[in-house]
N, CA and C atoms as an extended XYZ file, in Angstrom:
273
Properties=species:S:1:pos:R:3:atomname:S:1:resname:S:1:resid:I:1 pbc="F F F"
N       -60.694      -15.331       53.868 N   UNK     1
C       -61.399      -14.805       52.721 CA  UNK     1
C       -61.154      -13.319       52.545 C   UNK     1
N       -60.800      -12.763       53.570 N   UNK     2
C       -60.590      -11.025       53.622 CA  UNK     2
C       -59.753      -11.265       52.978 C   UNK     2
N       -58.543      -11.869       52.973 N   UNK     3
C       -57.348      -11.496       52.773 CA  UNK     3
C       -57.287      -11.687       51.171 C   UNK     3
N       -58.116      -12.612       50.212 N   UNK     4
C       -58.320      -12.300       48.751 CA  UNK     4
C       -59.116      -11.299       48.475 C   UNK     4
N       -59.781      -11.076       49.220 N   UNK     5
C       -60.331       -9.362       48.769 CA  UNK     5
C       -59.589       -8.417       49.240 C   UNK     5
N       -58.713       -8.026       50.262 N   UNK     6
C       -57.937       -7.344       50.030 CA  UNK     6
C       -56.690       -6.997       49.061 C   UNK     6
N       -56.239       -8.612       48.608 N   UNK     7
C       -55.303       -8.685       47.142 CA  UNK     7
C       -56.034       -8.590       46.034 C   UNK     7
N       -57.653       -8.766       45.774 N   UNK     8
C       -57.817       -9.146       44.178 CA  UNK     8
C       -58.555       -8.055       44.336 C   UNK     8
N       -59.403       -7.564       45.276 N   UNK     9
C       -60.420       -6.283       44.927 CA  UNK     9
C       -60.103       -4.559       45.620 C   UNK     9
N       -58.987       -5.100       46.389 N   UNK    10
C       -58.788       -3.668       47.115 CA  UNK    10
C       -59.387       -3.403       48.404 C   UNK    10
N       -58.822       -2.145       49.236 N   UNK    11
C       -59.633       -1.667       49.632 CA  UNK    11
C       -60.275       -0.891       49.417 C   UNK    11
N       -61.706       -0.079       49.594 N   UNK    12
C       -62.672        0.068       49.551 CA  UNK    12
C       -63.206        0.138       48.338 C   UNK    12
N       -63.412       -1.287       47.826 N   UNK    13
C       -63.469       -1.684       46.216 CA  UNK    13
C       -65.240       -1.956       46.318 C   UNK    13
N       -65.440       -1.951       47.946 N   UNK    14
C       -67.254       -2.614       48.002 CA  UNK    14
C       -67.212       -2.178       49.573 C   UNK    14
N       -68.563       -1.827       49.443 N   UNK    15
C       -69.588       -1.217       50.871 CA  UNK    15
C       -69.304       -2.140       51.730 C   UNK    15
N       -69.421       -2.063       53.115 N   UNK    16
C       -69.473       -2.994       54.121 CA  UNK    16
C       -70.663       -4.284       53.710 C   UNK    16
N       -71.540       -3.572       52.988 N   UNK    17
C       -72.721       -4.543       53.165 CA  UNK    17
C       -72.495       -5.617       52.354 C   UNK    17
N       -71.482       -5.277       50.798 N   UNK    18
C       -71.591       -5.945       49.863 CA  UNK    18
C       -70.694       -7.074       50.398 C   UNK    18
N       -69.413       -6.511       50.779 N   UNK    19
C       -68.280       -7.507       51.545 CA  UNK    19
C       -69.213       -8.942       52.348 C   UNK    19
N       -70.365       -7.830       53.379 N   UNK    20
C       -70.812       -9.684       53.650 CA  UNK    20
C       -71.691      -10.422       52.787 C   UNK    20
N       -72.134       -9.759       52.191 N   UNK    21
C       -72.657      -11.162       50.928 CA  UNK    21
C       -71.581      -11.468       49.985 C   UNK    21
N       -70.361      -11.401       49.676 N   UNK    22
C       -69.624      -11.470       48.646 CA  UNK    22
C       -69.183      -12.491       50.298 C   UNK    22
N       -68.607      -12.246       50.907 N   UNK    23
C       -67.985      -12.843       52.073 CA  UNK    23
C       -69.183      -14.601       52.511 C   UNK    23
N       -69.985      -14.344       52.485 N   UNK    24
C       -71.169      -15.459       52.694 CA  UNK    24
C       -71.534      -16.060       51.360 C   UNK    24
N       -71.234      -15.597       50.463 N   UNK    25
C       -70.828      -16.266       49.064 CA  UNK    25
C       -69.673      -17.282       48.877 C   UNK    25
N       -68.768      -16.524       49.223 N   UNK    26
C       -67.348      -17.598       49.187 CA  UNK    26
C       -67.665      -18.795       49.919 C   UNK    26
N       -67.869      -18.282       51.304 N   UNK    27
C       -67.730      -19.648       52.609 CA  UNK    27
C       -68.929      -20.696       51.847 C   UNK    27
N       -69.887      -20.373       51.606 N   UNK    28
C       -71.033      -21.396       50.618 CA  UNK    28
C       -70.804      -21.913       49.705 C   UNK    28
N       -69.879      -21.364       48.797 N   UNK    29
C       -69.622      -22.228       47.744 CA  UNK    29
C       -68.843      -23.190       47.899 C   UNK    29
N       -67.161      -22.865       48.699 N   UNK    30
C       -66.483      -23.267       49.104 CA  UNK    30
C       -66.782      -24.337       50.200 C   UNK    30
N       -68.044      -24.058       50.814 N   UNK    31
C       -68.484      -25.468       51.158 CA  UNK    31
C       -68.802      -26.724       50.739 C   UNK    31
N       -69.572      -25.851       49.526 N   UNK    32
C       -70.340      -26.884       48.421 CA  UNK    32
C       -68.950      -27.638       47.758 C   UNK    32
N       -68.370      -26.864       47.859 N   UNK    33
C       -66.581      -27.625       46.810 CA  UNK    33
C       -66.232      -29.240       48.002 C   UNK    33
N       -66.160      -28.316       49.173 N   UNK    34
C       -65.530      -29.475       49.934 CA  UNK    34
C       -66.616      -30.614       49.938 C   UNK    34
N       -68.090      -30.431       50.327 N   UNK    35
C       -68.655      -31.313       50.434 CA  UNK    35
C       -69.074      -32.396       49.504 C   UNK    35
N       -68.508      -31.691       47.633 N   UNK    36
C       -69.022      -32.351       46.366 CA  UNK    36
C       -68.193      -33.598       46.876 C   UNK    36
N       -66.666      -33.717       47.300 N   UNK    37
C       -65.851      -34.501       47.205 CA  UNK    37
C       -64.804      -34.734       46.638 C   UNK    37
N       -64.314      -33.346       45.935 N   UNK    38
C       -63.330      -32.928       45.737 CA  UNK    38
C       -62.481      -33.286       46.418 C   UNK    38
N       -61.058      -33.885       45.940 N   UNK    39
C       -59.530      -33.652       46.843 CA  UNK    39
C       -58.613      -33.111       46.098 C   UNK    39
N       -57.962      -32.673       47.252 N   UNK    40
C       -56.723      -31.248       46.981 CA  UNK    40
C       -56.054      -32.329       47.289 C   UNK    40
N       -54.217      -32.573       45.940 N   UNK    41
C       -53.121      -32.995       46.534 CA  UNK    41
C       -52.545      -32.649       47.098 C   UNK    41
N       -52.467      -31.544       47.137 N   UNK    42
C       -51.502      -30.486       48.364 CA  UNK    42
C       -52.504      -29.410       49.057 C   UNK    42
N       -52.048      -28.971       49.916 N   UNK    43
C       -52.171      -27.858       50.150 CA  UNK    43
C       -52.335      -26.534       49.239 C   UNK    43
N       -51.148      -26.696       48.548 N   UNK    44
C       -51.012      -25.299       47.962 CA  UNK    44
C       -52.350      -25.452       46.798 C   UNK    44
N       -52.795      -27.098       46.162 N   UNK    45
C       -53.920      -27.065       44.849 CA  UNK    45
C       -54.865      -25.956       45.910 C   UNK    45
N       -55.191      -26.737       47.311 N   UNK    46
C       -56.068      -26.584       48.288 CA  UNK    46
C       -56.510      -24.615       48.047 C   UNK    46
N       -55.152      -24.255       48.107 N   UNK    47
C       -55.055      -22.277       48.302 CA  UNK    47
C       -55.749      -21.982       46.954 C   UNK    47
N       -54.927      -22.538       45.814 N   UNK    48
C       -55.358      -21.934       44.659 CA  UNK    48
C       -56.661      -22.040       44.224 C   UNK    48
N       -57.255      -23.520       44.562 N   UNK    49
C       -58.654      -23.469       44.618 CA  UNK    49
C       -59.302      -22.517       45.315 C   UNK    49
N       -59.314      -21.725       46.643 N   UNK    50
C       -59.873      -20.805       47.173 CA  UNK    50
C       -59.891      -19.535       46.478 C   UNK    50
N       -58.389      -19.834       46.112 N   UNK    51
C       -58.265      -18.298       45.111 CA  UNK    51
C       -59.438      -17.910       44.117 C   UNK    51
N       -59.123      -19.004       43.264 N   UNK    52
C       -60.182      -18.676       42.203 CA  UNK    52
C       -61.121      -18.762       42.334 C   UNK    52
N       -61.811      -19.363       43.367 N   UNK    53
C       -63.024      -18.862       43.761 CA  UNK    53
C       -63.447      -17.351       44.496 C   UNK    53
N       -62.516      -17.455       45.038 N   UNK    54
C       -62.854      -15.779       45.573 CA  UNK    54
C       -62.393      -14.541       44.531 C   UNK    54
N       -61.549      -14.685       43.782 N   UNK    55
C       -61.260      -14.127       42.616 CA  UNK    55
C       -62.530      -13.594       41.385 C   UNK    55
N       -63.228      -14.739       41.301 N   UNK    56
C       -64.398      -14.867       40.440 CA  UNK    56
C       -65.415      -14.421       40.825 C   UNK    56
N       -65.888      -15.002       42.080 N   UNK    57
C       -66.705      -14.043       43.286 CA  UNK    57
C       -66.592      -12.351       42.740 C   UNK    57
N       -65.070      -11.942       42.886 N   UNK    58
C       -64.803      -10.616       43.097 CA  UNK    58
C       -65.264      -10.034       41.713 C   UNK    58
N       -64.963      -10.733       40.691 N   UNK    59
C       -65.036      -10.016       39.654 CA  UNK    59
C       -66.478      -10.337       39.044 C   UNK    59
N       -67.061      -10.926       39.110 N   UNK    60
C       -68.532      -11.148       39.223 CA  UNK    60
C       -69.216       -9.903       39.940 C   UNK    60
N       -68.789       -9.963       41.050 N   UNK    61
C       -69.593       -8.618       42.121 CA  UNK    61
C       -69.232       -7.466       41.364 C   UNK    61
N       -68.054       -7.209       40.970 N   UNK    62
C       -67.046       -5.894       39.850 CA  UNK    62
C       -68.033       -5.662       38.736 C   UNK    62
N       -68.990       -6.516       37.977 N   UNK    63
C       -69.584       -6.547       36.962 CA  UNK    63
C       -71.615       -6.373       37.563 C   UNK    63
N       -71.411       -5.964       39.130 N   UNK    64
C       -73.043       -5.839       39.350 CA  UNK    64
C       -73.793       -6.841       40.053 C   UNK    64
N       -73.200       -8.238       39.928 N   UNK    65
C       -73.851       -9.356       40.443 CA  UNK    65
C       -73.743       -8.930       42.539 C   UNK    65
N       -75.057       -9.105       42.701 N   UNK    66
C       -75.045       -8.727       44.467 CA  UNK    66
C       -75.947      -10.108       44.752 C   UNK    66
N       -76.521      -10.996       44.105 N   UNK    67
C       -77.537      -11.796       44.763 CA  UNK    67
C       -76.451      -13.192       44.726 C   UNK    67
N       -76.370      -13.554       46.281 N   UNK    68
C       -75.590      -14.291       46.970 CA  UNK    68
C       -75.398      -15.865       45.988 C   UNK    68
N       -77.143      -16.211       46.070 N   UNK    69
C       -76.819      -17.524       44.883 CA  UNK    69
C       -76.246      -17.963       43.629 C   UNK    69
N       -76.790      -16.359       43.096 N   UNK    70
C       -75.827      -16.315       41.388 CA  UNK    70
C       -74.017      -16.390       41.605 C   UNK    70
N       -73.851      -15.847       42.584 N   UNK    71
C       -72.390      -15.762       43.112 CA  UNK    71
C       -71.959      -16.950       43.399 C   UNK    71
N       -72.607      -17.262       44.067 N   UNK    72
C       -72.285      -18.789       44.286 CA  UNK    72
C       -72.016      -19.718       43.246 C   UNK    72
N       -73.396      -19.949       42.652 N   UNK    73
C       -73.400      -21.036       41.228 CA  UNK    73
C       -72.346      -21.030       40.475 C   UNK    73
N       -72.416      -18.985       40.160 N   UNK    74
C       -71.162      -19.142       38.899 CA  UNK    74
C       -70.028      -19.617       39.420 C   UNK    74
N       -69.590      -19.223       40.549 N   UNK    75
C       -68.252      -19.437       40.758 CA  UNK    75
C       -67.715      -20.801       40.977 C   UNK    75
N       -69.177      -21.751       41.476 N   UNK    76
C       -68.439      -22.711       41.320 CA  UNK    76
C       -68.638      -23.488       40.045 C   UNK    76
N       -69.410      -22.695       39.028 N   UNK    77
C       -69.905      -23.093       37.352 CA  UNK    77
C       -68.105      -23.180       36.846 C   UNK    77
N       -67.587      -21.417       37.173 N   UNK    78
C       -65.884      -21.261       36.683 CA  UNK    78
C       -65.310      -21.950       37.089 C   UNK    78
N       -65.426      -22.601       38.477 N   UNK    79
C       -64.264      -23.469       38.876 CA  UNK    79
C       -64.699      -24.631       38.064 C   UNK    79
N       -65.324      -25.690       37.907 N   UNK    80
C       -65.440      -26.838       36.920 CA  UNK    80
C       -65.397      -26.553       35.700 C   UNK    80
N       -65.498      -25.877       35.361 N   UNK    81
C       -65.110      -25.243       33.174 CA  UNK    81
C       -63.617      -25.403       33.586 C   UNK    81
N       -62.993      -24.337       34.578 N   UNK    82
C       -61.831      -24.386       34.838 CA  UNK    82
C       -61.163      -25.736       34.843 C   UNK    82
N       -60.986      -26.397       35.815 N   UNK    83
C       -60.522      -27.750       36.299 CA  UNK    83
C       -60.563      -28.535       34.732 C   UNK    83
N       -61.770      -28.584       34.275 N   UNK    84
C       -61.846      -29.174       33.084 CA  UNK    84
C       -60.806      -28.821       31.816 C   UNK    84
N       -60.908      -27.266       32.034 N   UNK    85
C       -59.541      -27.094       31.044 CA  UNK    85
C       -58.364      -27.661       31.238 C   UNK    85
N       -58.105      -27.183       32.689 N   UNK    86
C       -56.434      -27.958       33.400 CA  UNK    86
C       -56.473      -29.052       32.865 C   UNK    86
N       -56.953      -30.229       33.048 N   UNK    87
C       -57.572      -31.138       32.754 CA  UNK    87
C       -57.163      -31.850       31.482 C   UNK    87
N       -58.033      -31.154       30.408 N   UNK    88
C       -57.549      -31.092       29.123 CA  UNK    88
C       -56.090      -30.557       28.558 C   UNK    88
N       -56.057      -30.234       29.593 N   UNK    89
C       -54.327      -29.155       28.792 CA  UNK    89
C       -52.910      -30.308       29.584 C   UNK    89
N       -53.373      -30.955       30.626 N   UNK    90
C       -52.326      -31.892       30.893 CA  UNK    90
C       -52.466      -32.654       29.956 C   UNK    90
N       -53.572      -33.423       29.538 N   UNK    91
C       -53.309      -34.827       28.458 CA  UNK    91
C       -52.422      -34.442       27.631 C   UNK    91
């Protein structure tokens, strides 16, 4: 998870403190992904899914959001709008 905040937000883009709730944000949502029942065909869907979740995370936190649950929800709110577009744009 460091390693998308070091590509999408920088370093010292957020306080130590914010990193672990933005950091305990990801791993929670990203739980909630695996446990909905989601499957990745590959690997690589597997990465990009993390991406954009930690991506969204980042730019969510970029815009003020610090309370761990809102972080959570939305991001995994963007990832299903998302998917849904993909979705729509293959048919």
């Amino acid at each position: 998870m460091l390693q998308i905040f070091e590509k999408y937000a920088g370093k010292g883009a957020f306080q130590p403190e914010e990193l672990l709730i933005l950091v305990a944000a990801f791993d929670d949502a990203w739980k909630r992904l695996e446990n909905s029942g989601v499957r990745f065909d590959s690997n690589y869907q597997r990465e990009q899914a993390r991406n954009a979740l930690g991506r969204f995370i980042i730019e969510d936190a970029k815009k003020g959001e610090r309370d761990r649950h809102r972080l959570i929800d939305n991001a995994l709110l963007f990832y299903d709008k998302s998917k849904l577009r993909n979705e729509d744009a293959a048919e």
